[in-house]
N, C-alpha and C positions, 0 to 999 in steps of 0.2 A: 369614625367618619360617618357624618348620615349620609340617607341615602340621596338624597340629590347630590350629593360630592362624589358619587363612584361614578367613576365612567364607563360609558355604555360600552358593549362587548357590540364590535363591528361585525360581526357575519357573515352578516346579509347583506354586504358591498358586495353589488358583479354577479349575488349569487341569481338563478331565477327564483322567483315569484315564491313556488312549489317548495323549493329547498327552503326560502323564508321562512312559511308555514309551520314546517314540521319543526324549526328550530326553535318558533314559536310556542309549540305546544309542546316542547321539551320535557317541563318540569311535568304534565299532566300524560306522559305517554302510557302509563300502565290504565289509567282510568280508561282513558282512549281504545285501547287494547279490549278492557274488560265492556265498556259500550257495546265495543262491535261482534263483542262475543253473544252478550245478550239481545243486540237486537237478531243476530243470525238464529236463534232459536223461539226470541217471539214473532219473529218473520215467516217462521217454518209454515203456517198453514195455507198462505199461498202459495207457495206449491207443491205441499202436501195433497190439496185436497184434489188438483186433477186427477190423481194417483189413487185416492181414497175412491174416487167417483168411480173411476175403471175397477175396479176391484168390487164393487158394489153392484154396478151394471152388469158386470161379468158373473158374479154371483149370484144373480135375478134369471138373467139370462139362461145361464148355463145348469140351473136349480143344483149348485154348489154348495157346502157345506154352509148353516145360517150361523156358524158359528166366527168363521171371514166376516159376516156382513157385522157381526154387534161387535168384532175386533175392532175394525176399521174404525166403526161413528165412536168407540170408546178412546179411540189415536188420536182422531183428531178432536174429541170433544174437549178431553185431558188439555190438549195444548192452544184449544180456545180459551180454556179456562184459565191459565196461567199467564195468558198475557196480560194481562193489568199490572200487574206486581212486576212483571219485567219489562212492563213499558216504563213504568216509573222509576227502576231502579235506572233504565238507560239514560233517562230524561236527566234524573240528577246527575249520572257518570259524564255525560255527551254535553250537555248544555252547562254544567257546570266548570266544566272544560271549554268552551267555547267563551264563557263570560269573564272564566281569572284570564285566558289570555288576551280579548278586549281590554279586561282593565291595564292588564302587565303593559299592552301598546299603546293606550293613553298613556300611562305616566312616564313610559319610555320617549313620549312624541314631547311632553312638559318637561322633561328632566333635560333635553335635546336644545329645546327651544330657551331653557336658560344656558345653557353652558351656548349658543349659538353669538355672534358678536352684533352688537349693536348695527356694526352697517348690516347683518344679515335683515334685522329686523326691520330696518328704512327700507329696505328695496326691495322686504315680501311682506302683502298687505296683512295686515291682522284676520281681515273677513278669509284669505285663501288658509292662513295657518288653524284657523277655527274649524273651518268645512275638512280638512283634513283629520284633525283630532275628534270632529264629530260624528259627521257622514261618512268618512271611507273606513274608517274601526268600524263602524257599524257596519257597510258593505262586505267587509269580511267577514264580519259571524255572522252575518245572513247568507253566504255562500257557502260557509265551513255546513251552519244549522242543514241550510235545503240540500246539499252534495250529501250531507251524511244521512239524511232522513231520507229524503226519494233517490240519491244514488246508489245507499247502500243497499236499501230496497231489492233495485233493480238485480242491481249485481249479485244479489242471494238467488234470485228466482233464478238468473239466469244461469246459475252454477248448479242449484238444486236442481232446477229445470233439467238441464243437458245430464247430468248424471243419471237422472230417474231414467231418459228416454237411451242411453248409453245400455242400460240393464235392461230395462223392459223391450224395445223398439232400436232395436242398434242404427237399423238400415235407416231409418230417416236423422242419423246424425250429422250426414255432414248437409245435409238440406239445411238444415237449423244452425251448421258453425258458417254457412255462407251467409247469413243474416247478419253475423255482430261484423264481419271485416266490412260490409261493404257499408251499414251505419256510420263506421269509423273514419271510413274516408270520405265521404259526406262531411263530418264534423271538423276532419282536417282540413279539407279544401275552403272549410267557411269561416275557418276559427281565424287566419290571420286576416281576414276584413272586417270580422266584429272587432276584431283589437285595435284596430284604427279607430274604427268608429266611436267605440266606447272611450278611449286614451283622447279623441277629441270633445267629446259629452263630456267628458269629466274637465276639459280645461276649461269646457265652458260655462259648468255649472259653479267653477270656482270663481270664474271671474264676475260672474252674477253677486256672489258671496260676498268677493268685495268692494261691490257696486252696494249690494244694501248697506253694509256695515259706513262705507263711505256714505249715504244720503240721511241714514240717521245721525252721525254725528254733524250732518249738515242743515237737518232739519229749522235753526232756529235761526240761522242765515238765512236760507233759503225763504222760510216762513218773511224775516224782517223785510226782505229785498221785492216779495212778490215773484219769485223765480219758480212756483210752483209749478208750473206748468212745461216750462225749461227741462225741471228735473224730470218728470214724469216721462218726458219724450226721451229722455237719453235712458233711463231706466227700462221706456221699451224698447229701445234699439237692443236693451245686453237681452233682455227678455226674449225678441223675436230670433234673436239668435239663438240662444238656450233649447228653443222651439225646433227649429228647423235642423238643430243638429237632433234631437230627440226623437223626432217625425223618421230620417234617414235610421237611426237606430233601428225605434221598431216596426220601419219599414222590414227590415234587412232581417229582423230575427223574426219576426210574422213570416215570410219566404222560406227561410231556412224552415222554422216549424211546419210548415203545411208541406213544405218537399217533401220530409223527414216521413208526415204521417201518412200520404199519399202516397211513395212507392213501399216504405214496412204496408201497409195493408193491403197492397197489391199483391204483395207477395204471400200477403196471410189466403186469401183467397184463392191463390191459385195452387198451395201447398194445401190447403184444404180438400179440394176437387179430386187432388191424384192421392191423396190418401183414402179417399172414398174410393175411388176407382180401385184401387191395389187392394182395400178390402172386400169389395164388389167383385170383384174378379178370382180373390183366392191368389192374386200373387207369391204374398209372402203370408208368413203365418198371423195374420191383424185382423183380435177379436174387436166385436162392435165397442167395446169397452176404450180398447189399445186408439178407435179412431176418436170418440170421446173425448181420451187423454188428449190425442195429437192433439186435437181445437184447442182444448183450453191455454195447453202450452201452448199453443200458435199464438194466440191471443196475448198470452201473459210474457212470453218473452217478445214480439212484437212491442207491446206496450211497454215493456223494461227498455226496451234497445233506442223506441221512442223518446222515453222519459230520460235515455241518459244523452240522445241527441239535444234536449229541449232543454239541459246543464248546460248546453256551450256557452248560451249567454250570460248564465247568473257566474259561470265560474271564470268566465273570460273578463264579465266587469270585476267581480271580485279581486281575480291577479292585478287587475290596472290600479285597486285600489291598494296593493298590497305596496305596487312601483309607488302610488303617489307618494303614501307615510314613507316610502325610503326615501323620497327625496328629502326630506325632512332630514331622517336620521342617518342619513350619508352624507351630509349636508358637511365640508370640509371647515368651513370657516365659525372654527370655537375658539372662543378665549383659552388661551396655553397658561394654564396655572399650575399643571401637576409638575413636581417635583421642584417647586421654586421655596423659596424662603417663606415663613409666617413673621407675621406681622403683630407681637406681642402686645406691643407700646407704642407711642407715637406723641413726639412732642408739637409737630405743626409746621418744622422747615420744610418747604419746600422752594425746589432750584431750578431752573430752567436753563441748560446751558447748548447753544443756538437752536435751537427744537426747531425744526421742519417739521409739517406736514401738508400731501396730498391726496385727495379721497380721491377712489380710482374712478378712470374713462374722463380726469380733466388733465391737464398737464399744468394747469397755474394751481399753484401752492396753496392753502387756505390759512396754513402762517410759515412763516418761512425768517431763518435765524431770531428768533426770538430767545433772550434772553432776559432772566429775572431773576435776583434770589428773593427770596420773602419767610423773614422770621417768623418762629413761632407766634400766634396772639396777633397777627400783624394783618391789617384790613386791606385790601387790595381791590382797587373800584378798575372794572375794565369798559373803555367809552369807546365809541367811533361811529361810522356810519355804516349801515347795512353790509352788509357782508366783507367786517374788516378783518375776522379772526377771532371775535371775542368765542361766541361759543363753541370753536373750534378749541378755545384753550380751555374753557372749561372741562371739554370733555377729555382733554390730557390731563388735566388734573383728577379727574375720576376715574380714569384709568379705559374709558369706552373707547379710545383710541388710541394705541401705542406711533411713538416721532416715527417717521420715516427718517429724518437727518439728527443728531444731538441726541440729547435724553433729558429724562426727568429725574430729579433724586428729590425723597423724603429720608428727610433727617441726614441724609450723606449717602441713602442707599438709593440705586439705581431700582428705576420702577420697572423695567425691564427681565428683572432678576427676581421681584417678588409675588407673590401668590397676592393678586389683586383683592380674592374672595376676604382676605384674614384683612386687608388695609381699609376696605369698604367700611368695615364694623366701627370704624372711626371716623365715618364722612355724615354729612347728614346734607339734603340737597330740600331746598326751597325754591321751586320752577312757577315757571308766569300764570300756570292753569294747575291749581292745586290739586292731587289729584288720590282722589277718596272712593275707596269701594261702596258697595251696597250693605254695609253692617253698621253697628251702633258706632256713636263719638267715641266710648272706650276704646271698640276694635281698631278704629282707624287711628287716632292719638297711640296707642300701645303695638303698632302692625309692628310686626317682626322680633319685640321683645319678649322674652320668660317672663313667665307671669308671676316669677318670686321680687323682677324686675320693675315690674308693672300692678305692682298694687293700687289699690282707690287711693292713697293719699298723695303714690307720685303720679297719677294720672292727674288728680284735680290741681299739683303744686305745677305741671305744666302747662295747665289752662290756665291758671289764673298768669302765671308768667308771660303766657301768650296774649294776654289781655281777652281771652274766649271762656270765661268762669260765668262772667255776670251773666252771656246769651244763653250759655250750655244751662244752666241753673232753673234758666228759664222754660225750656223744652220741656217737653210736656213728660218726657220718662227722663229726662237730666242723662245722665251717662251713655242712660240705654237708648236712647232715641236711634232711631234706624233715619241716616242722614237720605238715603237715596241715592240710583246709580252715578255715581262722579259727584256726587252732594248735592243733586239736582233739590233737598229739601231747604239748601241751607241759601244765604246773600253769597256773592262775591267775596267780602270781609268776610265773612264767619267762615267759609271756606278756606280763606287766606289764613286764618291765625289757628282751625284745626290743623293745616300744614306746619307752621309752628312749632305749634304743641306736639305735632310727632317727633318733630326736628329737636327739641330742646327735651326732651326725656333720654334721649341717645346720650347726651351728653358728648357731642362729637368733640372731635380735635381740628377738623377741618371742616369747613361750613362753605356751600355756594348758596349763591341768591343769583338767581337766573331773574331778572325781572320782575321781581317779586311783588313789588306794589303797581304794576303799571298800567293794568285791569280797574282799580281802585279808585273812587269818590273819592273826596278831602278828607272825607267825615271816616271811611274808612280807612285811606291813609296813615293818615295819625295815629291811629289807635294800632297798629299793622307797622310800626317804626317804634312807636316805644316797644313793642314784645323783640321787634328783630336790633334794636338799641342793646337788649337784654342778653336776645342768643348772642350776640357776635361778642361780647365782652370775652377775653381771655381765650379765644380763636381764633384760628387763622382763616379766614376769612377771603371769600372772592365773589365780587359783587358786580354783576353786569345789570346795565339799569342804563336810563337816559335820562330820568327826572332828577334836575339838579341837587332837589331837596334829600334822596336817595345817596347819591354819593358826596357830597362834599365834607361827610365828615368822615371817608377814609383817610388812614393814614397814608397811604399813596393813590394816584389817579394814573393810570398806564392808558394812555391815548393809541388808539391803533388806527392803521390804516394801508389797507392793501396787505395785509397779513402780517406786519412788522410796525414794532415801536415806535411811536412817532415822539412823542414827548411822556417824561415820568416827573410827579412832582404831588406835593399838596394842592389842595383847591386853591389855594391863596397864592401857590409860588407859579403855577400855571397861568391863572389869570395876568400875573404882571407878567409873564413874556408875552402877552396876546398873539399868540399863536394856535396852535391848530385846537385845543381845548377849548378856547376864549372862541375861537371861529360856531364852533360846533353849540354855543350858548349863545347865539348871537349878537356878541363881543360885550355880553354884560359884565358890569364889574363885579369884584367879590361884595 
């Protein structure tokens, strides 16, 4: 089975965010483990060295033995020294760990987004599905990176920290454990209005997403029509919004942060004063060294307790980013292929017996009791007028929509019953807007096939078929020509008969033409009807089109309208009932 065929292990449905994460970093938990062992010990000198420093002081002071003071600089010098090599060994453990589980939830978000259903993909835009597989992957290992790097930080000082003053200074413990509860609830009280904010930032910066993605594929409309200025204005309307939701963000974590550093530092100054005082006075036993210490821990877990309040907002957008990829991969509406029948062979019947269907939130049909059989090799032209059913049946016949009423059978089997993925291998589809990645004419002409399938001489025996040899020939790298994104380097034609040549190297069994010439000059035309004259031979074929010269030499002409059969016949047997086909030509003769 490859791996796009396995399906994904659900989880993280329901679960929160956090539990996500760790499910996440599964396969990498021992590295994860050994990270936080090694940064706990290259972390060790901040707050070793408060410690060192009292010890040091104390032994200046107190004219102590000088053999404390060359232990000490020889403690901490040792573990200055060492951290290089364990900085880096963390780096590779932590970040290497942080980057296979980005890749793992990109390909989990691609592998999601094929098995999802066609309607999923009409009714969410490309630009929102992009910004998620790009931007929010990335917002999580930017929050896993900075939580691990400055929180783990924190949280060593703070544990070193209170131990050290536990043994040395017992009495000012619970001074300093009154510190992290009341940061915490600071953070709690603020965390569920960053999550609003941020969960609204982010719809907004999606729909931004797919406001660009929608103005560049509009650009050469917009460009012909003079609406530059049109778009611009609607583009700052998603912009101004993007804005002012962004502004309230870090309005709100700008507040939160200066709360946070204004009352910890208040409190650092006034636990300063009585610690001076208590050793000014002779309270308790606190050498000049013991108040030294106290500062610097004041300062350093302060500044931890700080830095783990000034986390709320990288790990609270982070979580929103973790919800958004689940909407993605919770996403209920996939194609049902497991456990259905393969599709070995395939001679080209297919049957249509009353097939309904209705796309949801309408309640009129988009075809409705349609009934067809059509033999193998047998060409089948589907006409009407705008929104009669034609490409509603197309897409029954490729399986992107399962009947709501009836069924479809290939060859006598019920489409229903088969594993769609194995019947594809035998389709090949020629649409109104050919459509070409950004790599060479090989690539594009051979997408999807082995390349034991796809040698140089059947790559060039389908161009020339395609009638696209003599233009490719001429390209200035021949094969390897890099076409450009959607073929932006190629005509309309040359586009049209690269589509083609992908289509007739499959060797399909079942062949659509969605339109195929109707983009087309004459001159292009022509030449774009003998290659597809060529594919269609000895397939079963289904051809939506409106230019007369495109269908009148199928074997059957199926006239629709309102989502059902209106007349079936040849172009010649139609014509003489002048009825709805003869209407639809404007009652030309044959």
């Amino acid at each position: 089975m490859a791996s796009w065929e396995k399906p994904l292990d659900h989880r993280y449905r329901g679960e929160h965010p956090v539990r996500t994460l760790v499910y996440l970093f599964r396969a990498d938990r021992w590295r994860l483990a050994g990270a936080f062992a090694v940064f706990t010990v290259k972390h060790s000198p901040v707050w070793l060295l408060p410690l060192i420093t009292a010890t040091i002081i104390d032994t200046v002071v107190r004219h102590g033995p000088i053999g404390d003071l060359w232990l000490s600089a020889g403690v901490i010098l040792f573990v200055l020294a060492v951290n290089m090599p364990l900085h880096l060994l963390y780096v590779r453990l932590l970040y290497g760990s942080v980057r296979r589980m980005g890749t793992g939830l990109r390909s989990a978000l691609c592998t999601r987004m094929q098995q999802l259903s066609i309607g999923y993909h009409s009714r969410v835009s490309a630009g929102v599905l992009q910004a998620k597989v790009v931007r929010d992957v990335e917002t999580v290992e930017q929050m896993v990176q900075q939580t691990a790097e400055t929180g783990l930080g924190a949280v060593t000082v703070l544990t070193g920290g209170l131990v050290i003053i536990a043994v040395r200074t017992p009495e000012f413990v619970p001074v300093f454990l009154c510190v992290v509860p009341v940061a915490a609830l600071l953070v709690a009280r603020l965390r569920g209005r960053l999550r609003v904010h941020n969960e609204d930032f982010r719809h907004e910066v999606e729909h931004l997403s797919s406001r660009v993605t929608e103005m560049t594929r509009l650009i050469s409309v917009t460009r012909a029509h003079g609406l530059e200025g049109k778009a611009l204005r609607r583009m700052d309307g998603t912009l101004h919004k993007v804005l002012a939701s962004g502004l309230r963000l870090d309005l709100l974590n700008g507040r939160f942060a200066s709360l946070a550093w204004v009352f910890l530092n208040m409190i650092g100054v006034v636990f300063l004063t009585a610690a001076a005082l208590v050793a000014y006075y002779g309270v308790w036993a606190v050498s000049p060294g013991d108040v030294v210490m106290l500062s610097a821990f004041l300062t350093t877990l302060t500044n931890s307790t700080t830095t783990l309040a000034g986390l709320a907002p990288v790990i609270t957008k982070g979580l929103e980013s973790v919800r958004s990829v689940g909407e993605v991969l919770q996403a209920p509406e996939l194609e049902d292929n497991e456990g259905k029948a393969r599709l070995d062979s395939l001679r080209g019947a297919v049957d249509f017996e009353g097939v309904g269907y209705a796309y949801e939130d309408t309640d009129r049909p988009a075809v409705r009791d349609f009934s067809l059989s059509v033999a193998p090799g047998e060409t089948i032209a589907l006409v009407g007028a705008s929104g009669a059913g034609k490409s509603t049946v197309l897409s029954l016949v490729i399986g992107f929509v399962r009947p709501t009423s009836g069924r479809v059978l290939l060859d006598g089997a019920d489409m229903n019953a088969l594993d769609l993925r194995t019947y594809r291998r035998f389709v090949s589809v020629v649409p109104q807007e050919s459509i070409l990645f950004d790599g060479t004419v090989r690539e594009n002409v051979a997408y999807g096939m082995d390349d034991a399938d796809a040698d140089e001489a059947t790559v060039r025996a389908a161009l020339r078929d395609a009638n696209a040899l003599e233009f490719v020939d001429r390209l200035p790298r021949g094969l390897d020509t890099v076409v450009g994104e959607h073929g932006a380097r190629l005509s309309g034609g040359q586009r049209q008969r690269l589509a083609i040549a992908r289509a007739l190297i499959r060797n399909p069994r079942v062949l659509i033409l969605d339109e195929a010439t109707s983009a087309l000059d004459t001159q292009s035309e022509a030449l774009v009807q003998q290659a597809l004259a060529r594919l269609v031979s000895g397939r079963t074929t289904f051809v939506v089109a409106h230019r007369l010269s495109t269908i009148r030499g199928a074997d059957r002409i199926v006239v629709m309208g309102d989502g059902a059969v209106r007349e079936i016949g040849s172009h010649e047997e139609l014509m003489l009932r002048a009825g709805a086909y003869t209407a639809l030509h404007g009652g030309r003769p044959a």
